[in-house]
C-alpha positions in Angstrom: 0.0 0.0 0.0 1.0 3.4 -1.0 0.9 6.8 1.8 0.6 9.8 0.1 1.1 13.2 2.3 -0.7 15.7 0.4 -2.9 18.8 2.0 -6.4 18.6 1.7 -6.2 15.4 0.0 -7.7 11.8 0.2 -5.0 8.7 0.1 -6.7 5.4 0.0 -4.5 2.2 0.0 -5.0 -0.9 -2.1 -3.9 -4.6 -1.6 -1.0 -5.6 -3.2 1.0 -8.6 -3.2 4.6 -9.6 -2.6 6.4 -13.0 -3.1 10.4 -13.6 -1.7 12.7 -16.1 -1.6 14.7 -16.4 2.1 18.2 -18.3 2.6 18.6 -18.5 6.8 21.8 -19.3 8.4 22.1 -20.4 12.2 24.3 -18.7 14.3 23.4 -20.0 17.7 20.8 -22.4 19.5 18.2 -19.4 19.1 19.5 -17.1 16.6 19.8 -16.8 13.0 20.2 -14.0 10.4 18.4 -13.9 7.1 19.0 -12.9 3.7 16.2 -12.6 0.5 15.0 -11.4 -2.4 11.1 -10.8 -2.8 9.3 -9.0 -5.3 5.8 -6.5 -4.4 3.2 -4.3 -5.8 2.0 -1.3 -3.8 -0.8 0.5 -4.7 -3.1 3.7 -3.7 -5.6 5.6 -5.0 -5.8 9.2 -4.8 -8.0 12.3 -4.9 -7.5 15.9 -4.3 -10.6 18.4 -5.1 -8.5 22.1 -5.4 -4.5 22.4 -6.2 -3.3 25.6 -7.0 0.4 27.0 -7.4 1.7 30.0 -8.9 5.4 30.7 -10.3 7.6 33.9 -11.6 8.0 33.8 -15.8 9.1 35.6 -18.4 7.2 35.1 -22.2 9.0 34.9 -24.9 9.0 38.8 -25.7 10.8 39.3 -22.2 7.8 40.6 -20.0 7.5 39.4 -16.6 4.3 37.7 -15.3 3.1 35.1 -12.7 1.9 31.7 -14.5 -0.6 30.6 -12.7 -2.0 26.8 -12.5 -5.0 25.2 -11.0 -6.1 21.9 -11.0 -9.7 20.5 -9.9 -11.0 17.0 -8.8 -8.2 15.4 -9.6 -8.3 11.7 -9.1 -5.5 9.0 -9.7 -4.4 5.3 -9.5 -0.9 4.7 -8.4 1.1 1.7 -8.8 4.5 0.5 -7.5 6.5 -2.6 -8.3 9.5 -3.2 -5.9 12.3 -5.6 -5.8 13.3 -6.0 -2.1 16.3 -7.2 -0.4 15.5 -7.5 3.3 18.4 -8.3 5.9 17.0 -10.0 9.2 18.0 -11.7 12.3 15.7 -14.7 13.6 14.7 -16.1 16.9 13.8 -19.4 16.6 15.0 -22.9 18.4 16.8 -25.2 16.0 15.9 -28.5 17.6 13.5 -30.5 15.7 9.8 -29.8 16.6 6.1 -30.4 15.1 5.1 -26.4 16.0 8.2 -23.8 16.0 7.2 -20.9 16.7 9.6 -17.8 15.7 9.8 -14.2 15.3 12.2 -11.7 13.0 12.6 -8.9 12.7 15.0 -6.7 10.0 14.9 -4.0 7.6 14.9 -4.2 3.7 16.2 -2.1 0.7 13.1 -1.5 -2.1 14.0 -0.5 -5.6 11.7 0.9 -7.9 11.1 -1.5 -11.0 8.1 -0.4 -12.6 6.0 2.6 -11.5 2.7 4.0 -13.0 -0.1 6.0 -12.6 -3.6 6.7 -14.2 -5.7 9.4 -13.9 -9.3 9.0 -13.7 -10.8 12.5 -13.8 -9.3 16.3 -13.0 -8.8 19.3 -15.1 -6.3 21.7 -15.1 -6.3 25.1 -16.1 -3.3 27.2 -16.9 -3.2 31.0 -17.0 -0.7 34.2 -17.1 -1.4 37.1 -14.9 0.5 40.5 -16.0 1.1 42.8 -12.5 1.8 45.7 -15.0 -0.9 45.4 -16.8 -2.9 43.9 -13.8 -4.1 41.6 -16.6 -4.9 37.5 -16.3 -4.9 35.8 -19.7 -7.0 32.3 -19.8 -8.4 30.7 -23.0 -5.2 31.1 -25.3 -4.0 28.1 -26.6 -1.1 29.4 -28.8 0.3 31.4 -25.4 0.3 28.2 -23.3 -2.8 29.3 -21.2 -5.5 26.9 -21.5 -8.5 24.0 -20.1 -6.7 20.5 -19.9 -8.9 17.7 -19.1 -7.0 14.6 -17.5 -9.4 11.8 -17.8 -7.6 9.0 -19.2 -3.9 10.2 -18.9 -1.2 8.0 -17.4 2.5 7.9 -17.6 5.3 7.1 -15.0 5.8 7.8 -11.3 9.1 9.7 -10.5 10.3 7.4 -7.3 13.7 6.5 -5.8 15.1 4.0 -4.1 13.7 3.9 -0.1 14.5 1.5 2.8 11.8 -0.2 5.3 11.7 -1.6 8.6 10.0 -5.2 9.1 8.7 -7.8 11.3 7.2 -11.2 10.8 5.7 -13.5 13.8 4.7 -17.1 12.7 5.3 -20.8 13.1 6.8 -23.7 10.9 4.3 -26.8 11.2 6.7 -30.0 10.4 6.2 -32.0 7.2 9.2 -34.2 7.7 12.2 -33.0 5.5 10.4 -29.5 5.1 8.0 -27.3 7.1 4.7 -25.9 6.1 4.8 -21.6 7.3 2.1 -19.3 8.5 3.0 -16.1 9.8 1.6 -12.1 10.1 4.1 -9.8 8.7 4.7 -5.9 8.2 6.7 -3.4 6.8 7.0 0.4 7.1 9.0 3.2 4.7 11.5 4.9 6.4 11.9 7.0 4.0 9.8 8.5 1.2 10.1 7.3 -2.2 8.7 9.9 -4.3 11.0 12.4 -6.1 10.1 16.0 -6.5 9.1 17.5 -9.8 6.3 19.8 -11.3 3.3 18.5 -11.5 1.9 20.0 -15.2 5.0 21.0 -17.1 5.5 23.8 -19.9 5.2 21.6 -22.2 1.5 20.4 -21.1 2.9 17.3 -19.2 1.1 16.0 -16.4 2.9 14.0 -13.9 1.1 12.8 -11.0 0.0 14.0 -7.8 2.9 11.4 -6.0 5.3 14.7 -7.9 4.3 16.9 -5.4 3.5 14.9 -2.5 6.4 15.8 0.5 6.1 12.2 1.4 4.9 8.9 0.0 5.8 5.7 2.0 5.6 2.2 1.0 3.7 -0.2 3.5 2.0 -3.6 4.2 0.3 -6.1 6.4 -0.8 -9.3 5.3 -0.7 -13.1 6.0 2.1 -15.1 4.8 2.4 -18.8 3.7 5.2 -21.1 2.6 7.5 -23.6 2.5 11.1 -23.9 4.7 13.2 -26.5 3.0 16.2 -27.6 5.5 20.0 -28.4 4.3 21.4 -30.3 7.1 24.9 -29.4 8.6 26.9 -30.1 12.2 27.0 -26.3 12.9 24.2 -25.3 11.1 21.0 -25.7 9.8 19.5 -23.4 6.3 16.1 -22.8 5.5 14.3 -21.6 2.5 10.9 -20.0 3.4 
């Protein structure tokens, strides 16, 4: 799920999914430290009824003006792809059991793979106000000042690569050579993964409320289920969840 910190607007998080591969490694009669690779969607959708900003310009015949931009029920889908690296460190007793339960806890680096978003409905309206001339141009196309409706637009989210914290609590239900997992998991951002930008160019671009968002952090609860596969050794024992 995606967290989008916006003013005045409305962030509502979707389910997502995420799928990882885990090689553990005892270190002790309780401990053990993980390493993976997983793969997640994160999703939101997002609505914000009035945006309005205004910048210094100069036209192209060197006066000075204030271009101004306003944007109104804007609505968006947005959509993350991640792969994850998480680095953990288990508690969990090694000796053979039919229930084991165990807990870990770590944090996990998230790169951006494939990002998107779609707009649903919004317009926004672009126009030039001269303090000279205390005059506001709207309604001129060839001057850059106009009525843009969004409905239907999508493109590419500008994000970065961010870090999270986790924790999982489950138990391993023997099978014989391997176990059978349940467990409750979560993650948080710990840092935001949006990077700044306009959000309607010069050049009639629009790119995504998550462009001016201060901070938009990834984050999930859910219910996992696998399978740990153990390697046998003297000094240690390997799982693959």
């Amino acid at each position: 799920m995606l967290k989008n910190t916006i003013p005045d607007s409305k962030s509502t998080e979707k389910a997502g999914y995420t799928v990882n591969v885990q090689f553990n490694l005892a270190i002790s009669h309780s401990f053990a430290i993980g390493l993976g690779v997983g793969y997640s969607n994160y999703s939101s959708d997002v609505s914000l009824d009035q945006y309005y900003t205004a910048t210094a310009s100069t036209d192209s015949e060197g006066d000075k003006y204030e271009y101004r931009l306003s944007g109104t029920n804007l609505k968006e889908n947005q959509s993350i792809n991640m792969f994850e690296i998480p680095l953990l460190l288990i508690i969990q007793n090694r000796e053979r059991m039919k229930f084991k339960p165990y807990l870990q806890v770590g944090v996990k680096a998230m790169l951006p793979v494939q990002s998107q978003f779609s707009c649903t409905a919004g317009e926004i309206e672009t126009r030039g106000y001269y303090s000279q001339y205390n005059v506001e141009l709207s309604n001129m196309p060839n001057h850059g000042f106009d009525l843009f409706s969004l409905e239907g637009v999508s493109g590419k989210l500008s994000s970065k690569v961010s870090y999270a914290a986790l924790m999982e609590l489950g138990t391993n239900i023997s099978l014989g050579n391997s176990y059978l997992t349940f467990a409750l998991f979560g993650s948080c951002g710990l840092s935001s993964i949006c990077q700044s930008r306009e959000l309607f160019t010069v050049d009639h671009v629009y790119q995504s409320l998550f462009s001016v968002s201060s901070n938009v952090v990834p984050y999930s609860i859910g219910l996992k289920v696998g399978i740990s596969i153990l390697f046998r050794s003297k000094k240690s024992e390997h799982s693959l969840p």
